[in-house]
DSSP file (Angstrom, degrees, kcal/mol; ACC not computed):
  #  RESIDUE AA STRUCTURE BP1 BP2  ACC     N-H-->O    O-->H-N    N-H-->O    O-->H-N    TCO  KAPPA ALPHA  PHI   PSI    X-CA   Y-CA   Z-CA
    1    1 A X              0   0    0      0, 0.0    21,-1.5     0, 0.0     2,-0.4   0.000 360.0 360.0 360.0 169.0  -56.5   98.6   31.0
    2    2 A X  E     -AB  21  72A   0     70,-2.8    70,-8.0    19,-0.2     2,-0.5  -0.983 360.0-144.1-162.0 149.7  -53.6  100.1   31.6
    3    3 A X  E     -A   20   0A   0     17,-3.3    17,-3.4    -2,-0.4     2,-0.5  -0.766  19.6-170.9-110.4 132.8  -49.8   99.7   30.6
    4    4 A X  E     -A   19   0A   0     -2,-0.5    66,-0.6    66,-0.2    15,-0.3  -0.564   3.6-175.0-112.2  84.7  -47.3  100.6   33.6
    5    5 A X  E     -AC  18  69A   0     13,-1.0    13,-1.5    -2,-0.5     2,-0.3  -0.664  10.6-162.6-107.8 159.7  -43.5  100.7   32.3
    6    6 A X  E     -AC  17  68A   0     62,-2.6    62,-3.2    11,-0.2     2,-0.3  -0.995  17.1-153.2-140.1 108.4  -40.7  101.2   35.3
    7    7 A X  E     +AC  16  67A   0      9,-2.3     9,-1.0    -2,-0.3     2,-0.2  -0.714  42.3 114.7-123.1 119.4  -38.2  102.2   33.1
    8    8 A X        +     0   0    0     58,-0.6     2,-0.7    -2,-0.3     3,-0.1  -0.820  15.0 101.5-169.8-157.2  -34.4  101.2   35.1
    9    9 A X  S    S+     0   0    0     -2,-0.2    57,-0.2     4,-0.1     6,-0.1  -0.921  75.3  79.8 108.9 -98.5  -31.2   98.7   34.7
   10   10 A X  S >  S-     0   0    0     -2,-0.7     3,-1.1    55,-0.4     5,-0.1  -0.116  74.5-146.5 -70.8 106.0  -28.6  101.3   33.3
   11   11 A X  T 3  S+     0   0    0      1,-0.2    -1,-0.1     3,-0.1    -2,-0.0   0.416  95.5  64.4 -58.7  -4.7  -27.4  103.3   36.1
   12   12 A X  T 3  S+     0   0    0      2,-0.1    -1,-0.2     0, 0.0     2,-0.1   0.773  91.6  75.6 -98.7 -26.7  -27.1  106.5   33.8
   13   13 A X  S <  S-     0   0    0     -3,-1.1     2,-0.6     1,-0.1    -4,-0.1  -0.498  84.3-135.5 -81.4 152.6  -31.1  106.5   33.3
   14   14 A X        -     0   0    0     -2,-0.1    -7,-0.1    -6,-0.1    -3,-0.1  -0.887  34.7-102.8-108.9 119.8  -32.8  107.8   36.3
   15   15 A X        +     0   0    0     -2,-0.6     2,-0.3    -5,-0.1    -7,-0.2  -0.051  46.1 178.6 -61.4 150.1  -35.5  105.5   36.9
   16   16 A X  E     -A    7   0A   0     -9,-1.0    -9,-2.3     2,-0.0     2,-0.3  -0.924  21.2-145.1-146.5 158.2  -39.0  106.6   35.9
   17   17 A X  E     -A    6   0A   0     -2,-0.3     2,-0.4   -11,-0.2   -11,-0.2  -0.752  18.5-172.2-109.6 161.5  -42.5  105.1   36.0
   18   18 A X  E     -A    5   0A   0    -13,-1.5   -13,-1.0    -2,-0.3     2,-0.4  -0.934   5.9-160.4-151.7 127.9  -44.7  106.0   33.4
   19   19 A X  E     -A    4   0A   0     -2,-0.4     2,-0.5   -15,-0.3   -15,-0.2  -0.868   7.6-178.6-124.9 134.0  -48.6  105.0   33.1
   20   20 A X  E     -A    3   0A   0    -17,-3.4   -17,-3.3    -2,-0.4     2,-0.1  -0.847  24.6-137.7-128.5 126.0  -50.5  105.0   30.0
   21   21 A X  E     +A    2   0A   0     -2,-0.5    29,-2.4    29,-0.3     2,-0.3  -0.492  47.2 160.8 -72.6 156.1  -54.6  104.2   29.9
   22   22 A X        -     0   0    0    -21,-1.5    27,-0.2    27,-0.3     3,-0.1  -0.973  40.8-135.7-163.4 171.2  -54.7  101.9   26.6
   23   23 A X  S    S-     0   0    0      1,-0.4     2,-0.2    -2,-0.3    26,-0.1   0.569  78.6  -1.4 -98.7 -11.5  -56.9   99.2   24.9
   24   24 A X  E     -F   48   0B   0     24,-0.7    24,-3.3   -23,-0.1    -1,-0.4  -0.833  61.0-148.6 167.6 143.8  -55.1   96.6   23.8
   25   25 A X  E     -F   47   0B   0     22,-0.2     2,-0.2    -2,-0.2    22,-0.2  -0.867   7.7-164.4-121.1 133.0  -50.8   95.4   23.7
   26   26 A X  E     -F   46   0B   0     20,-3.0    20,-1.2    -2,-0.2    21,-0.0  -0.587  10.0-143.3-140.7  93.1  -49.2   93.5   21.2
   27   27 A X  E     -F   45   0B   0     -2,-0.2     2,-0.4    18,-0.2    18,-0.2   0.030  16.3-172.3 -31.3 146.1  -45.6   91.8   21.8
   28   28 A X  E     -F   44   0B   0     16,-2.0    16,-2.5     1,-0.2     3,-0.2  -0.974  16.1-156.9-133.4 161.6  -43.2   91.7   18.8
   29   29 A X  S    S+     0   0    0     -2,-0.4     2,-1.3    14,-0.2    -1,-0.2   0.696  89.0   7.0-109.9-102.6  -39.8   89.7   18.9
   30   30 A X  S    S-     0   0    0     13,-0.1     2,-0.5    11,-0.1    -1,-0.1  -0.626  73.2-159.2-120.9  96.0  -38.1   91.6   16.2
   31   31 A X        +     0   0    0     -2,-1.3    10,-2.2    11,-0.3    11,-0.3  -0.663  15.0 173.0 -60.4 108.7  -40.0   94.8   14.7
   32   32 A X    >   +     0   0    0     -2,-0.5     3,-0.7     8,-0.3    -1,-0.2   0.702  33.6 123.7 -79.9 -48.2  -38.5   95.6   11.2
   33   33 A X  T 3  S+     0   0    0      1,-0.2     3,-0.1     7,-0.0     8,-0.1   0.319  83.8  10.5 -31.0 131.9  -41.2   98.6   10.2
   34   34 A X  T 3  S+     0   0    0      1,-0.2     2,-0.2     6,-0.0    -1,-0.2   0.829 108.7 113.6  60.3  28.6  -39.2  101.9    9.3
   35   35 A X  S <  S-     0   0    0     -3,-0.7    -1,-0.2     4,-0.1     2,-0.1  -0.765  73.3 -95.9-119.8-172.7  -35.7  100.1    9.3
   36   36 A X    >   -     0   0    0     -2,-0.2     3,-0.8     1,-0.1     0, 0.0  -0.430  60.8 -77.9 -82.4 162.8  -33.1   99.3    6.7
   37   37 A X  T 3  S+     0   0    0      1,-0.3     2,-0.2    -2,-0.1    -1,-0.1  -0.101 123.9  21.0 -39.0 146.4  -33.3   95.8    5.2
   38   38 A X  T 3  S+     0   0    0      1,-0.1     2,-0.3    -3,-0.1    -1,-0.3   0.213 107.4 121.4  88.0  -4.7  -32.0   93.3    7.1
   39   39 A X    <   -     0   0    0     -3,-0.8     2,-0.4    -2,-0.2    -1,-0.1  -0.860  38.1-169.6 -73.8 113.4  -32.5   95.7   10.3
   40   40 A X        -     0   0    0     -2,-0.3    -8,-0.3     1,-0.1    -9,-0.1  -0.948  37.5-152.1-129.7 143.0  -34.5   95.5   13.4
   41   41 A X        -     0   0    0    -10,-2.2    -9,-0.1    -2,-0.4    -1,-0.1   0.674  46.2-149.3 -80.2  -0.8  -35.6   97.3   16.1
   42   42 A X        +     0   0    0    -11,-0.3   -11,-0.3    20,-0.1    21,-0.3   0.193  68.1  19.6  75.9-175.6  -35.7   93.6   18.7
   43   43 A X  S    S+     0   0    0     19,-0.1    20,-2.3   -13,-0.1   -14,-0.2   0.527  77.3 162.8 -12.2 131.3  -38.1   93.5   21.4
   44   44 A X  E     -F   28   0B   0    -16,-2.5   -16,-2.0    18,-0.2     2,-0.4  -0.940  24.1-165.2-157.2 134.0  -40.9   95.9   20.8
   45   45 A X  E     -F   27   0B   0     16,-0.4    16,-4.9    -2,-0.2     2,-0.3  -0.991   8.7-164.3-116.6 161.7  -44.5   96.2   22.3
   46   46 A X  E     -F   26   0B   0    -20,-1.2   -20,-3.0    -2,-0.4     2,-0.3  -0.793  13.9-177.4-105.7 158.3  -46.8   98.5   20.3
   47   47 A X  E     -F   25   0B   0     12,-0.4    12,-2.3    -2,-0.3     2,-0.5  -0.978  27.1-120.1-142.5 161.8  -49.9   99.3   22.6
   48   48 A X  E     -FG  24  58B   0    -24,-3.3   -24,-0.7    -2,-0.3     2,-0.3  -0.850  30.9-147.3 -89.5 133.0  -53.3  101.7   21.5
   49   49 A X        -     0   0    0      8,-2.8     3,-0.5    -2,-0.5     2,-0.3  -0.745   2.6-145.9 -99.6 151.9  -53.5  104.7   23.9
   50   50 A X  S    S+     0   0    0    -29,-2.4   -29,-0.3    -2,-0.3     3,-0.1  -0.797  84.4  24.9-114.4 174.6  -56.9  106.0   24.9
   51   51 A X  S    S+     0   0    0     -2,-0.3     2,-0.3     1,-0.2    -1,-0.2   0.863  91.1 121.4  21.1  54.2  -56.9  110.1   25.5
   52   52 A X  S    S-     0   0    0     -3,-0.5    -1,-0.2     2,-0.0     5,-0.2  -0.985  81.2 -97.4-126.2 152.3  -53.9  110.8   23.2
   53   53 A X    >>  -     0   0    0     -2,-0.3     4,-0.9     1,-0.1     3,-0.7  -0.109  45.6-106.3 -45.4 165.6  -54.3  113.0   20.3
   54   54 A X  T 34 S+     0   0    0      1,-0.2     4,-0.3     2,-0.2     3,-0.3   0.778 116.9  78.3 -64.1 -22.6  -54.9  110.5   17.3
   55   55 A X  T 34 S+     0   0    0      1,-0.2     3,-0.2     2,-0.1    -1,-0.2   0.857 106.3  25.7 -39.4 -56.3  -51.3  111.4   16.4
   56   56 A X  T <4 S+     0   0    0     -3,-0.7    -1,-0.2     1,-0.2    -2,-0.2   0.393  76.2 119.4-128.0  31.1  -50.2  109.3   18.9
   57   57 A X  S  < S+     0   0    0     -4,-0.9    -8,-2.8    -3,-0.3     2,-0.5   0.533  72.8  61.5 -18.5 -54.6  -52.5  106.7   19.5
   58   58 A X  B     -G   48   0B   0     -4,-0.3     2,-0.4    -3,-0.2   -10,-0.2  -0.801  67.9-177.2 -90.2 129.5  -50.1  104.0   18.6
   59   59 A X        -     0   0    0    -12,-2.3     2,-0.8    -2,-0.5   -12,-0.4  -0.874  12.8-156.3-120.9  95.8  -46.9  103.7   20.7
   60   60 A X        -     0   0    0     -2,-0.4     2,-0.8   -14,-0.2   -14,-0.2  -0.649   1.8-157.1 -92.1 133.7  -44.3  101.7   20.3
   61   61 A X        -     0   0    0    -16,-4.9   -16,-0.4    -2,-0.8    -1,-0.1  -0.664   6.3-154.9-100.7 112.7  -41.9  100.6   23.1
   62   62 A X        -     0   0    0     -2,-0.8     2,-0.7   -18,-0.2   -18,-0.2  -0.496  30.2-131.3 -68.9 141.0  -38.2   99.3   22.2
   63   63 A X        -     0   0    0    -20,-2.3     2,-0.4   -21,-0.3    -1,-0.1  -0.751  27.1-174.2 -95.2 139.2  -37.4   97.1   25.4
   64   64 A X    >   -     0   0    0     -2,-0.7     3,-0.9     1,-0.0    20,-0.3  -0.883  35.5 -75.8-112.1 130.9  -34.4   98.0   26.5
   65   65 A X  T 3  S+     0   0    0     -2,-0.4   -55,-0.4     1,-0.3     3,-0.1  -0.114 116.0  17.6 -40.1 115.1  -32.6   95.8   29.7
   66   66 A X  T 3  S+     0   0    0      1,-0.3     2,-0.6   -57,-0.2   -58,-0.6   0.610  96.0 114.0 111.8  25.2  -33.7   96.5   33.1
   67   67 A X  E <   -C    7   0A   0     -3,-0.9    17,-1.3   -60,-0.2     2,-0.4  -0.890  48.9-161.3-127.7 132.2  -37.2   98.2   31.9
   68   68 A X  E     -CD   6  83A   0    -62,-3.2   -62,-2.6    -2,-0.6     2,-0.5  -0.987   4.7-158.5-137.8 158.1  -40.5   96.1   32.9
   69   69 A X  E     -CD   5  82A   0     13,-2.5    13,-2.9    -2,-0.4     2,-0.6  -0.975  12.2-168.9-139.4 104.2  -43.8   96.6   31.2
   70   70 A X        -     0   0    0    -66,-0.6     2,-0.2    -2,-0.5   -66,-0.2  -0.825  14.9-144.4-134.6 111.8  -46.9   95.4   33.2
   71   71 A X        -     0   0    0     -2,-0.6     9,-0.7     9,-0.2     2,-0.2  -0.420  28.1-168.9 -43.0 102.7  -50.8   95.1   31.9
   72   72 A X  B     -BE   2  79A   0    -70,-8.0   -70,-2.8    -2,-0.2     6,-0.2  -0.923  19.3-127.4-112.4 175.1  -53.1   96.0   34.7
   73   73 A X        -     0   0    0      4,-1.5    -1,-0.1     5,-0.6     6,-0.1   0.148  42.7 -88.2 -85.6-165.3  -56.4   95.5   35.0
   74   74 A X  S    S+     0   0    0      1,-0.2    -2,-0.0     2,-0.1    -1,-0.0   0.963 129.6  44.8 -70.1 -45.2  -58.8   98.6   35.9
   75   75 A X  S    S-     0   0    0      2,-0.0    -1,-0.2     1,-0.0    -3,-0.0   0.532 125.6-104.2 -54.7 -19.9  -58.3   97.8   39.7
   76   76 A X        +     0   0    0      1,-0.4     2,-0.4     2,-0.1    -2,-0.1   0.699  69.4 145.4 109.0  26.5  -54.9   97.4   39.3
   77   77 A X        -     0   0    0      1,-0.2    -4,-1.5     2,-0.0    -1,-0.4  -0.655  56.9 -95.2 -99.3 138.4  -54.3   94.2   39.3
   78   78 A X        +     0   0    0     -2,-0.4    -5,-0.6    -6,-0.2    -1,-0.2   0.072  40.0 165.8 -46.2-164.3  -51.4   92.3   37.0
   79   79 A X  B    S-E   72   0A   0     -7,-0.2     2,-0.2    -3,-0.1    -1,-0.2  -0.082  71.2  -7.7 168.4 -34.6  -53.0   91.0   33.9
   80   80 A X        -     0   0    0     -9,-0.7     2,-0.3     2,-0.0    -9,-0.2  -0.858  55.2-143.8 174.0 145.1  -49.1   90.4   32.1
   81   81 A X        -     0   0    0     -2,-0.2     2,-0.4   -11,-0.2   -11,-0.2  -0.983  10.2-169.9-120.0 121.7  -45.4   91.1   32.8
   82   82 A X  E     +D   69   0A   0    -13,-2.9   -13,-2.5    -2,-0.3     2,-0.3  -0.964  15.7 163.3-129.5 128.4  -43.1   91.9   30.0
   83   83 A X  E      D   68   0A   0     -2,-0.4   -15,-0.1   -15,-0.2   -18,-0.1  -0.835 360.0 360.0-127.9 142.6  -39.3   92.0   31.0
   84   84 A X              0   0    0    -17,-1.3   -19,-0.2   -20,-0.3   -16,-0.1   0.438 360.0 360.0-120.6 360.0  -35.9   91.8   28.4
């Protein structure tokens, strides 16, 4: 599988595509790990990467407005859409 995010909205970013082989995606609605109490980081998917050092194997992505994050299959086919 593979995670495709098209990173846009905000006229000050310059839109970029990014594609990242991985094994497996997991939505969260409001990610608290590594914040202050009562603190969240809001839309978040974490995904496993395949060929990253182990270092950074786990990734998490805050979604930010205007950014879509789409599962394809090995052919390239949709699998998921995640928009904020």
């Amino acid at each position: 599988m593979y995670l495709q995010v098209l990173h846009g909205g905000d006229p000050k970013r310059k839109p970029k595509e990014e594609i990242i082989k991985i094994s497996k995606v997991k939505y969260v609605e409001d990610l608290s790990v590594g914040c202050k109490a009562g603190e969240t980081l809001g839309r978040c998917l974490i995904v496993s990467a395949i060929d990253q050092p182990a270092l950074y194997s786990e990734i998490i992505f805050q979604m930010e407005d205007g950014d879509v994050y789409r599962v394809l299959s090995e052919s390239g086919a949709i699998l998921k859409e995640y928009k904020k």
